[in-house]
C-alpha positions in Angstrom: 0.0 0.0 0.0 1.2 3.2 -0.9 -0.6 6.4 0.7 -0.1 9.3 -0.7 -3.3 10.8 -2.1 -5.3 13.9 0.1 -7.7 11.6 0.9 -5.9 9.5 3.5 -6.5 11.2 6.6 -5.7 9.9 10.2 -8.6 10.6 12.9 -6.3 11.6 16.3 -8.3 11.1 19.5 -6.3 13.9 21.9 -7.1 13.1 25.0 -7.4 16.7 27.9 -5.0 18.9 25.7 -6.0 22.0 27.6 -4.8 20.1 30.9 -2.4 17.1 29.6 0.7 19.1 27.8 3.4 20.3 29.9 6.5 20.1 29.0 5.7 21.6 25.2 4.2 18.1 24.1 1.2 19.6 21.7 4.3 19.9 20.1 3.6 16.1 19.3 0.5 17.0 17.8 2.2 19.2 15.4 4.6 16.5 14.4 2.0 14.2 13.6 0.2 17.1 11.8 3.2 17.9 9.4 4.6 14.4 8.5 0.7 13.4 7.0 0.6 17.0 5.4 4.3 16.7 4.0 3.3 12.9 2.3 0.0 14.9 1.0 -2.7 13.5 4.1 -4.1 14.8 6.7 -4.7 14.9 10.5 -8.4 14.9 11.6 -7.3 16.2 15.3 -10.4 15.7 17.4 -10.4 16.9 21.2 -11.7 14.9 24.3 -12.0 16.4 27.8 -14.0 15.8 31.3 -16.9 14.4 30.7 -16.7 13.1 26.4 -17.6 10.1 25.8 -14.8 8.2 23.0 -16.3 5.7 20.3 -13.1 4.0 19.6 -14.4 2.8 15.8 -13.9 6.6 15.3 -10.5 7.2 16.5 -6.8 5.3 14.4 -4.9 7.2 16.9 -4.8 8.3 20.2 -2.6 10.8 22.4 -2.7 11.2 26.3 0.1 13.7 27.5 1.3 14.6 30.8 0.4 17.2 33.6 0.5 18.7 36.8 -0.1 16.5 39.8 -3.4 18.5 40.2 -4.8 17.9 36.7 -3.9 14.3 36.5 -5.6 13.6 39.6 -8.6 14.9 38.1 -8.2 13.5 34.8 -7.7 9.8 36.4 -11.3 9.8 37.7 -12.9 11.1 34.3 -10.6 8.4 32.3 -12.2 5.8 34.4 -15.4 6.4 32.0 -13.1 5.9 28.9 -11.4 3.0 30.0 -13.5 0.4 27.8 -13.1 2.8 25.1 -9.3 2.9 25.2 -8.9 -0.6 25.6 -11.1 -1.5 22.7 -9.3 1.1 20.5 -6.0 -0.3 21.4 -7.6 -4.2 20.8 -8.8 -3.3 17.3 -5.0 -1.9 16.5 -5.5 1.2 16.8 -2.3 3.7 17.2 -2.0 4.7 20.8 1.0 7.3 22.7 1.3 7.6 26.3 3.4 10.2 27.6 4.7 11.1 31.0 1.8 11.2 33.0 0.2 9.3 30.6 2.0 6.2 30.7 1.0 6.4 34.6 -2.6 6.5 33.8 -2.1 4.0 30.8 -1.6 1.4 33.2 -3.7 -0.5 36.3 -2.8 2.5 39.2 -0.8 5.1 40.4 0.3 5.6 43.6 0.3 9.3 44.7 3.3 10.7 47.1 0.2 11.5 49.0 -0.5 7.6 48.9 -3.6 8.1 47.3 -4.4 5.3 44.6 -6.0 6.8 41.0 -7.0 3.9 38.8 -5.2 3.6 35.3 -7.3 2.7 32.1 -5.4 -1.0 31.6 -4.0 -0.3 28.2 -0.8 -1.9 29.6 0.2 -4.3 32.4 2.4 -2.1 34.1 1.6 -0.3 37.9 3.6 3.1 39.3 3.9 4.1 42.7 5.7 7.7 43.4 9.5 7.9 45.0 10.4 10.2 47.2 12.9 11.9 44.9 12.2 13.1 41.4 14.0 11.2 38.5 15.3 14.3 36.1 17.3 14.8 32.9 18.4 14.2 29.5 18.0 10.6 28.6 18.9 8.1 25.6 17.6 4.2 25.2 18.1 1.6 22.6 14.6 0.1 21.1 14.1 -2.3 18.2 10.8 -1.6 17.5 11.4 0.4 13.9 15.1 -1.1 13.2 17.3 -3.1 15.2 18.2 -1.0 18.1 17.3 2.1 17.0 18.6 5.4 19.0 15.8 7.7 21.0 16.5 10.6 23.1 14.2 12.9 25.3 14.2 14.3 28.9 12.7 12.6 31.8 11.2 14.2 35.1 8.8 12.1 37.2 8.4 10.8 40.6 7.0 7.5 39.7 8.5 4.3 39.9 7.0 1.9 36.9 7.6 -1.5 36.8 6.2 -4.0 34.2 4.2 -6.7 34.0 3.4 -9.0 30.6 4.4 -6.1 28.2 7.9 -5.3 27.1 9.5 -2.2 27.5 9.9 0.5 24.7 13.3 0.8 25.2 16.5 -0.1 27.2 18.4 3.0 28.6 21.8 4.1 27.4 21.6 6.8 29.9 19.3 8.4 32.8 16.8 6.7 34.9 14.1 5.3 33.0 11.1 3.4 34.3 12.4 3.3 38.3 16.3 3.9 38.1 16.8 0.3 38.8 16.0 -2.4 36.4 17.7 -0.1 33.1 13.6 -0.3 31.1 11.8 3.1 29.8 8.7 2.7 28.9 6.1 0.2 28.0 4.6 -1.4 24.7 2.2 -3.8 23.5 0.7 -4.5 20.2 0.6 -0.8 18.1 0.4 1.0 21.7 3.5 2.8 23.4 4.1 3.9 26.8 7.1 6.6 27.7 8.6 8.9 30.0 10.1 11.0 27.2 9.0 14.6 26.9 10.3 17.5 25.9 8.6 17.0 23.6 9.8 13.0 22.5 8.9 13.5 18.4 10.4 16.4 16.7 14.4 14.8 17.9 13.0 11.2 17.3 11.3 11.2 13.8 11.0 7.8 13.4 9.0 6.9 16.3 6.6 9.7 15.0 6.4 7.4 11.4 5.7 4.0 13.1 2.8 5.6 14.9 1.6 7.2 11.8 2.0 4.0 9.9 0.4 1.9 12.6 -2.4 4.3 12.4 -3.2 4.3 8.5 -2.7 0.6 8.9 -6.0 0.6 11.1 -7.4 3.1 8.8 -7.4 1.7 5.6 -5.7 -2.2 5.9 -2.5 -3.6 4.5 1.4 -2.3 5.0 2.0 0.8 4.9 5.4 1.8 3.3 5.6 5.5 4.1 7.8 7.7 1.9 10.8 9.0 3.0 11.2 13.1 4.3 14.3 15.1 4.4 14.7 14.9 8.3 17.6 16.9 8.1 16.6 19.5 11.0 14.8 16.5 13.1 18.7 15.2 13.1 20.7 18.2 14.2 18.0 18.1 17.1 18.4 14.3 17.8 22.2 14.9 17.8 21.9 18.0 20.4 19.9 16.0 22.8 22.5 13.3 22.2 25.6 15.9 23.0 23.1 17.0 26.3 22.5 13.5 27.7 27.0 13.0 27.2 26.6 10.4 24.3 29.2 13.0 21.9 31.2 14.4 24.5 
């Protein structure tokens, strides 16, 4: 399969932009937004807050961002009522990114500093509970899921300890913390879904990540491989190899 006409459009289910984007990641969006427009699609964004119900046979992709403490305590009760939906979406093969926060929510619970317990949607098998010290910084990790062990950078800052359960993580780190600072994992996948703490935001230095989502999505949109056609990512790599220089891989 080869899309490339203006008809091929990917319908993006952003979930709570106005409360779920710190760290600059509606800069995601944007990525998203320019790679289909670039190839000659388009990107249906449609917006989801407190209280919207989601029909995942409308949706090929799906976004969740991260927040304040405040907001994401408030967003876990409300995602409680989309949880079916987000599970189904991601069961059909459907295209879904967890960010930050979101990869927290993504799973069974988080565990507040407070100790408080805010249910996750069960996307993926995975469960966080909050450390006492924030991990912070540039970080790097080695994933094979678009090319054997391909090089992503971002910045992490969370409290929460992850750990895994039957899903494998998105990457193994090269340097920084990762899921807990322990067992060397970042992130979480399973099936065409992705769970990360990179931010900062994770696509525009990481272009590659951005085309497996997008293929993954027109894949649930319109059947068969998708072979998407290459871009001149020449800017996207002078930014992947400043982050690199940042987290001490050129040094």
């Amino acid at each position: 399969m080869n899309p490339t006409l203006p008809s091929h459009t990917v319908r993006l289910c952003h979930l709570y932009p106005e409360r779920m984007n710190i760290y600059a990641d509606r800069g995601n969006i944007a990525v998203f937004a320019n790679r289909l427009k670039w190839r000659g699609m388009s990107l249906e964004i449609r917006e989801f807050t407190l209280g919207d119900s989601v029909d995942p046979s409308d949706h090929d992709l799906y976004y969740l961002g991260g927040g304040q403490d405040r907001d994401q305590d408030l967003v876990a009760g409300d995602l409680a009522h989309k949880a079916d939906a987000l599970r189904a979406g991601a069961d059909d093969g459907a295209a879904q990114l967890y960010v930050c926060g979101g990869i927290q929510l993504a799973g069974h619970r988080y565990q507040t500093a407070s100790g408080e317990s805010l249910a996750g949607v069960g996307v993926l098998d995975l469960e966080t509970v909050a450390g006492s010290t924030r991990l912070v910084g540039d970080i790097a990790i080695s994933t094979d899921l678009c090319g054997p062990s391909v090089e992503v950078v971002g910045y992490e800052n969370h409290a929460g300890r992850t750990h895994l359960g039957d899903v494998s993580p998105f990457g193994q780190v090269i340097s920084g913390h990762g899921n807990n600072d322990a067992d060397k994992t970042e992130g979480a996948t399973r099936d065409r879904v992705i769970g990360t703490y990179l931010h900062g935001p994770l696509l525009p230095k990481n272009p590659q990540i951005a085309d497996l989502l997008l293929s993954w999505a027109l894949e649930h949109r319109y059947g068969g491989r998708v072979e998407l056609a290459p871009l001149d990512d020449t800017l996207e790599k002078s930014a992947h190899a400043v982050a690199r220089t940042r987290v001490g891989l050129d040094r």
